[in-house]
C-alpha positions as CSV (number, residue, x, y, z in Angstrom):
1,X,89.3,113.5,84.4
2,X,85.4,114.8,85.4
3,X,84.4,112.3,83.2
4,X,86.0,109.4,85.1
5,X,85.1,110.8,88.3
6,X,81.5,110.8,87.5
7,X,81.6,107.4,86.5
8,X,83.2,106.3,89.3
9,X,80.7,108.1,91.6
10,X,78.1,106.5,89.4
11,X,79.2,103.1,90.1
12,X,79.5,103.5,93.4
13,X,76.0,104.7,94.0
14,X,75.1,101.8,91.7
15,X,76.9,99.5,93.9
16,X,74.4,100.6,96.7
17,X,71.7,97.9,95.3
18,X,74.0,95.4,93.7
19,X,76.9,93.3,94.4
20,X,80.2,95.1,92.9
21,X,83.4,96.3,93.9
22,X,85.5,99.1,92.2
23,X,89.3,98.4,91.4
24,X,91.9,101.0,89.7
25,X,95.4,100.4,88.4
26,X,98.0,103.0,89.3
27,X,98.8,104.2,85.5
28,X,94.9,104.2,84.5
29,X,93.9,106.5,87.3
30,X,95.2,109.9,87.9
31,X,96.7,110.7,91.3
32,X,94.0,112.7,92.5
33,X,91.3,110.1,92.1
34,X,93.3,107.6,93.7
35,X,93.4,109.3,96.9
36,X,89.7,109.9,97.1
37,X,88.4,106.9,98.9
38,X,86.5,105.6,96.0
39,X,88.0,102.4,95.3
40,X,87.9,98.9,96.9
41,X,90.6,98.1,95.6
42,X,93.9,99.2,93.7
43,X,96.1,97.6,91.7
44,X,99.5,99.0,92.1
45,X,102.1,98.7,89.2
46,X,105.4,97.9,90.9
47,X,107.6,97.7,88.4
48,X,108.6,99.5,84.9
49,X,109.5,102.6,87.1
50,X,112.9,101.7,88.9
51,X,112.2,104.5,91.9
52,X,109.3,101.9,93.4
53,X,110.6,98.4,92.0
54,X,113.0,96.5,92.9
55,X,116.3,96.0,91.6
56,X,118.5,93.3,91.5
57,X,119.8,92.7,95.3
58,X,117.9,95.7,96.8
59,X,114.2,95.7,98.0
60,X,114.1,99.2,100.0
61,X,112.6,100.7,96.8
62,X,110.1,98.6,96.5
63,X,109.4,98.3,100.6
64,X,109.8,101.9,100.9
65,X,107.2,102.9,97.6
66,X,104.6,99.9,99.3
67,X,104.3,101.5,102.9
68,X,103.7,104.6,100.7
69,X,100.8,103.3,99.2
70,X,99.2,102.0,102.0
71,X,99.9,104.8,104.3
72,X,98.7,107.2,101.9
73,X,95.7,105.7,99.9
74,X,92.4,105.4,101.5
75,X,91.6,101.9,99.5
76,X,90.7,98.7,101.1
77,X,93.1,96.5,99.5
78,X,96.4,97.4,97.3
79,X,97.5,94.5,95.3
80,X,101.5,93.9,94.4
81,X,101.2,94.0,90.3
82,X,104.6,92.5,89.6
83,X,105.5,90.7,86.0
84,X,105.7,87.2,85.6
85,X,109.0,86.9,84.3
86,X,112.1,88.7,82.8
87,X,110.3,89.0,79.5
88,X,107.2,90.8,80.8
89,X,109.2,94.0,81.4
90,X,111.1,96.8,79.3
91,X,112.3,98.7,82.5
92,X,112.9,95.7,85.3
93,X,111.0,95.0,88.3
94,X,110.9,91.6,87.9
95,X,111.7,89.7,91.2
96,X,113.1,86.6,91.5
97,X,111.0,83.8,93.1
98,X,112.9,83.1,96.2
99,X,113.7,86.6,97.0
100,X,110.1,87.5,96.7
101,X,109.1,85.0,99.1
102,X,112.0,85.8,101.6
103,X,112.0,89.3,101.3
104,X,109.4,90.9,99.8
105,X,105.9,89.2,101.1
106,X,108.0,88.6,104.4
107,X,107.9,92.8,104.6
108,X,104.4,93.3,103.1
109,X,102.1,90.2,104.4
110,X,101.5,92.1,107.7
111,X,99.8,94.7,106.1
112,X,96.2,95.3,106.8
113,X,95.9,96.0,102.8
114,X,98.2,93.3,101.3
């Protein structure tokens, strides 16, 4: 992990005298760099893990694991990673069009990070 956390310091100096922006994804970056302020952005895996997806008929999981992420991590942005369609999973998560328009972005939208 010193490794990645060098690199990512790197960058960011870098980023001092060029145009960039740093982005993580929740399963490529251990917990403890995600917490540390460093990224711009972080792309957040809600699905394949049923305690922060949703499930069919229930959103809390998913609403409830969201306010986590943008209560607890310092990043500028947290994007919704979701799959595209049944087939894109092995453990569910997938969301059904109309329920993530009524339900989901209806909860999320307001969200200084969404």
């Amino acid at each position: 992990m010193l490794f990645w956390m060098e690199l990512i310091l790197s960058l960011r100096e870098d980023r001092l005298s060029t145009r960039t922006s740093l982005q993580g994804t929740s399963q490529a970056i251990a917990s403890k760099t995600r917490n540390t302020g460093l990224f711009d952005y972080i792309w957040v895996q809600f699905y394949n893990s049923p305690p922060c997806q949703y499930t069919t008929g229930n959103v809390v999981n998913l609403q409830n694991s969201w306010a986590l992420w943008t209560s607890k991590v310092p990043a500028g942005k947290i994007f919704l990673g979701l799959p595209a369609s049944l087939n894109a999973t092995n453990n569910g998560g997938y969301i059904p069009p109309s329920i993530l328009i009524s339900e989901v972005l209806t909860a999320i939208k307001n969200s200084t990070k969404y």
